[in-house]
C-alpha positions as CSV (number, residue, x, y, z in Angstrom):
1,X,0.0,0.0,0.0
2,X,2.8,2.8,0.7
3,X,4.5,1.8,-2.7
4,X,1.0,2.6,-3.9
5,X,0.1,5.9,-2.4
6,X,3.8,7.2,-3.2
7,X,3.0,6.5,-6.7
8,X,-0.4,8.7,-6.5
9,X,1.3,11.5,-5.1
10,X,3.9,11.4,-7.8
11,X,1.3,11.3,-10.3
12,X,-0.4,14.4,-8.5
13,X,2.5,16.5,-8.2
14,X,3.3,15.8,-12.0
15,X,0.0,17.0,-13.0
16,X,0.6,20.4,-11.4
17,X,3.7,21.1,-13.4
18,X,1.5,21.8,-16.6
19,X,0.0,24.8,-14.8
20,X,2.5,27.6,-16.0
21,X,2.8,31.7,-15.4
22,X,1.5,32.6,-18.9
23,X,4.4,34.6,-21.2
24,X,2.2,37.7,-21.9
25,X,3.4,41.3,-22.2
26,X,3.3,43.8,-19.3
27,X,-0.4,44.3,-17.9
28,X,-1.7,41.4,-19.5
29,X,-1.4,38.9,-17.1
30,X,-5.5,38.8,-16.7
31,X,-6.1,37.5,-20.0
32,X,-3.2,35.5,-20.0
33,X,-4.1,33.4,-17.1
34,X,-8.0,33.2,-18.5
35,X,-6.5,32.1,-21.8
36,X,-5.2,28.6,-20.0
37,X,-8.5,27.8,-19.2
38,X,-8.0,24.3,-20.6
39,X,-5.1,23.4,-18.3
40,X,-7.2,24.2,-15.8
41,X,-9.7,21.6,-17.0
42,X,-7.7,19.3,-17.7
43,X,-6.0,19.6,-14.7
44,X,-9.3,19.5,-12.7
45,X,-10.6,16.6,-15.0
46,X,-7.3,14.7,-14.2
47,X,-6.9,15.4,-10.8
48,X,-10.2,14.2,-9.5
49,X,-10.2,10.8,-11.4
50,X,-6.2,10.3,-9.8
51,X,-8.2,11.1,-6.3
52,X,-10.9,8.8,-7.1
53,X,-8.7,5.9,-8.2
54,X,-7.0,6.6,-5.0
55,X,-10.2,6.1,-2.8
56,X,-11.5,2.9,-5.1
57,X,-7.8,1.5,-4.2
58,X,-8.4,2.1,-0.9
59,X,-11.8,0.9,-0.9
60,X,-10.2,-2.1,-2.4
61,X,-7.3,-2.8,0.0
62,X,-9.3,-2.3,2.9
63,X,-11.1,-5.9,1.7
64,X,-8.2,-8.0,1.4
65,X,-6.2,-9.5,3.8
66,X,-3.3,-10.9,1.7
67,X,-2.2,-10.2,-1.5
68,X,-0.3,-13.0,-4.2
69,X,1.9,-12.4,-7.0
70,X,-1.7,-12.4,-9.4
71,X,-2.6,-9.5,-7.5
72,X,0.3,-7.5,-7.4
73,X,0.8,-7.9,-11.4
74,X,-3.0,-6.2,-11.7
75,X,-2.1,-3.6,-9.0
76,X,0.8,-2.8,-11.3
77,X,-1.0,-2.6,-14.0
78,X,-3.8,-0.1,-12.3
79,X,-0.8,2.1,-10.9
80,X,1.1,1.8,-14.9
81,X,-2.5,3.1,-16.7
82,X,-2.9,6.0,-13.5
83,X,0.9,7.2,-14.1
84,X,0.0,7.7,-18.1
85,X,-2.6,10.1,-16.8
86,X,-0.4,13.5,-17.0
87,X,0.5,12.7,-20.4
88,X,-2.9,13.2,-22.0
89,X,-3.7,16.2,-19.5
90,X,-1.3,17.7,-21.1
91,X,-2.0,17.1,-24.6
92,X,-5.6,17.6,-24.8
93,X,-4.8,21.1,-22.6
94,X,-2.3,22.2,-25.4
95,X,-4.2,21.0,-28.1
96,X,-7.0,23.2,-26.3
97,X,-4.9,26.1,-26.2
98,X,-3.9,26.3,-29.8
99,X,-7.2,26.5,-31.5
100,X,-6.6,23.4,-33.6
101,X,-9.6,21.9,-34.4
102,X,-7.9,18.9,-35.7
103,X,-5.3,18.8,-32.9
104,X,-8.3,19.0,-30.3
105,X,-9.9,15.9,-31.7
106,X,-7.0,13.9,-31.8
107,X,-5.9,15.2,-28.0
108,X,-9.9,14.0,-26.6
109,X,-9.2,10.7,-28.1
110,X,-5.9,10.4,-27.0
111,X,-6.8,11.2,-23.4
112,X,-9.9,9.2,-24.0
113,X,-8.1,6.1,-24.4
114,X,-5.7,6.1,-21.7
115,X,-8.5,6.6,-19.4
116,X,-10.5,3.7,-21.0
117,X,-7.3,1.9,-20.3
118,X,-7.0,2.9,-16.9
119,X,-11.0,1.6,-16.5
120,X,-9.9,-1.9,-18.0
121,X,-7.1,-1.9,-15.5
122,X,-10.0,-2.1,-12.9
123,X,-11.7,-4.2,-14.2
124,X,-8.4,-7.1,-14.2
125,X,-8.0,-5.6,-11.1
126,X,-11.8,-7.2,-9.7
127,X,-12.0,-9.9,-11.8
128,X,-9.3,-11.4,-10.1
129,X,-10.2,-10.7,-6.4
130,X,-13.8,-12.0,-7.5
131,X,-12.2,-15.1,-8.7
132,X,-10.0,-15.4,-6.1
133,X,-12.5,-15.1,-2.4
134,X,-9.5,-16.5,-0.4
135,X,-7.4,-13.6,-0.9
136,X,-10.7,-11.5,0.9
137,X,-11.6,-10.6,4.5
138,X,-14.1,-13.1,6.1
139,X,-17.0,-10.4,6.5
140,X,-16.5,-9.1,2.5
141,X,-19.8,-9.7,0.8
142,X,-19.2,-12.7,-2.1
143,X,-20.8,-9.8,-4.6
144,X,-18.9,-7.1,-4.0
145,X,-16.4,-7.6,-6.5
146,X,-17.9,-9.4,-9.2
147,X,-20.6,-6.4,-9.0
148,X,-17.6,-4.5,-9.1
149,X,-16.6,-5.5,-12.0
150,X,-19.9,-3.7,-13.9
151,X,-18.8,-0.5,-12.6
152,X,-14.8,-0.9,-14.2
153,X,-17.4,-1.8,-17.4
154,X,-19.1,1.1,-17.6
155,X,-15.7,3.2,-17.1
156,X,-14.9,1.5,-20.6
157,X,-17.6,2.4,-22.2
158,X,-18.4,5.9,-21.7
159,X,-14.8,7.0,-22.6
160,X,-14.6,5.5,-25.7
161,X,-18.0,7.0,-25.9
162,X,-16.0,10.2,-25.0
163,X,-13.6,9.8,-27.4
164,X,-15.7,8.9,-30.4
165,X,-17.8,11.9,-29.8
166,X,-14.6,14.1,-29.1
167,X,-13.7,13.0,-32.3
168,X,-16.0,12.4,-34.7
169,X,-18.8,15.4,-33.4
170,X,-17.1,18.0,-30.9
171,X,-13.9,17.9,-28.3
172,X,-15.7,20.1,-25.6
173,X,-18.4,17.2,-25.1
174,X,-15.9,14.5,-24.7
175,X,-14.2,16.9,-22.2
176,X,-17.2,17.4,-20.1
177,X,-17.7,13.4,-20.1
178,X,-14.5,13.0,-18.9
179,X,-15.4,15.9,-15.9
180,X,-18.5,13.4,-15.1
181,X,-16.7,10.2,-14.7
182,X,-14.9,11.3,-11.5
183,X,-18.1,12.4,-10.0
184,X,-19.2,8.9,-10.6
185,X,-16.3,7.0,-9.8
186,X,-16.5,9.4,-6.3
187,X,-19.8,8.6,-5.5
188,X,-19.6,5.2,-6.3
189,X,-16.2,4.5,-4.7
190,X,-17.3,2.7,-1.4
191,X,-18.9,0.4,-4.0
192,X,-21.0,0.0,-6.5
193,X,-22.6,-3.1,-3.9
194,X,-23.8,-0.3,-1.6
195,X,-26.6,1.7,-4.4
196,X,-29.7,0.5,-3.1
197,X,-30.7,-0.4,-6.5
198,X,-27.6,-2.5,-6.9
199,X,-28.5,-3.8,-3.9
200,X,-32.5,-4.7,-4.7
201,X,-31.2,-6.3,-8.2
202,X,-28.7,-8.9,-6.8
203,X,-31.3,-9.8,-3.7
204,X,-34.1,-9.9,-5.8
205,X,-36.1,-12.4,-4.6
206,X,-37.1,-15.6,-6.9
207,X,-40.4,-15.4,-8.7
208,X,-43.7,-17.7,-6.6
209,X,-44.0,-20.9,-8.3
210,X,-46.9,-21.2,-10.7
């Protein structure tokens, strides 16, 4: 877990460094700092999902009581697709910058793709702990991770969705996707297990006999 968190805060701090003083002439410093608004999103954007990761890890962690050499190769593999993360940031906020339509595009589905990467990382990540119980606490619900698994899923999905529509019909919409997932991933991070309706569908009682 420390080797973990020291990556995370690495990751952090790197993000950070794309967030410049802007090179603008005397008395323009305004504008030039409102001109970076994309590093700000992206920054924001990639920021949050590092923090949500973060919790879900936790989350994770605070399930298992031992860890096997399976485990540890798909914890690499979450903490490899999290350090890509500053990389896209700071394409898709210099592609933002420069007013290339083109260049915008391409950045959304760049960024797009490492964070659908990052999702399918999760979802190794569950899939073995659900297929591996005896590597759980005793008290860990015997859905929690295969349910788990849905929400890595849907991670998938909606940012190739955001990159396909960054690409194909406008870069700002598959920028505010990628603002939403964190906010879902956040919510969601003690579990997708605990939603009530999660909940209702996996305990759904059997249907009365005819």
């Amino acid at each position: 877990m420390a080797f973990s968190d020291a990556i995370f805060a690495i990751i952090i701090t790197l993000l950070v460094l794309d967030l410049r003083v802007p090179d603008v002439p005397p008395g323009r410093l305004l504008s030039g700092l409102l001109a970076q608004w994309p590093s700000y999103v992206a920054y924001l954007a990639s920021y949050s999902y590092v923090a949500v990761v973060w919790l879900n890890h936790k989350a994770a962690f605070n399930r298992i009581q031992q860890a096997d050499r399976g485990l540890h190769w798909t914890n690499l593999f979450v903490l490899f697709s999290t350090a890509l993360l500053p990389f896209p940031t700071s394409v898709v906020s210099h592609a933002l910058q420069e007013h290339n339509n083109a260049d915008q595009r391409v950045g959304i589905a760049f960024y797009a793709l490492v964070g659908a990467l990052l999702c399918a990382s999760w979802l190794a990540f569950y899939h073995y702990l659900a297929r591996n119980p005896d590597l759980l606490k005793d008290q860990v619900k015997d859905e929690f991770f295969p349910v788990e698994r849905l929400r890595a899923l849907v991670g998938v999905v909606l940012y190739v969705l955001a990159g396909v529509i960054g690409y194909l019909v406008a870069p700002l919409i598959g920028l505010a996707i990628f603002l939403f997932l964190p906010v879902f991933y956040a919510i969601t991070s003690a579990g997708l297990y605990q939603f009530r309706v999660t909940h209702r569908i996996t305990h759904r009682p059997p249907p009365p006999p005819d």
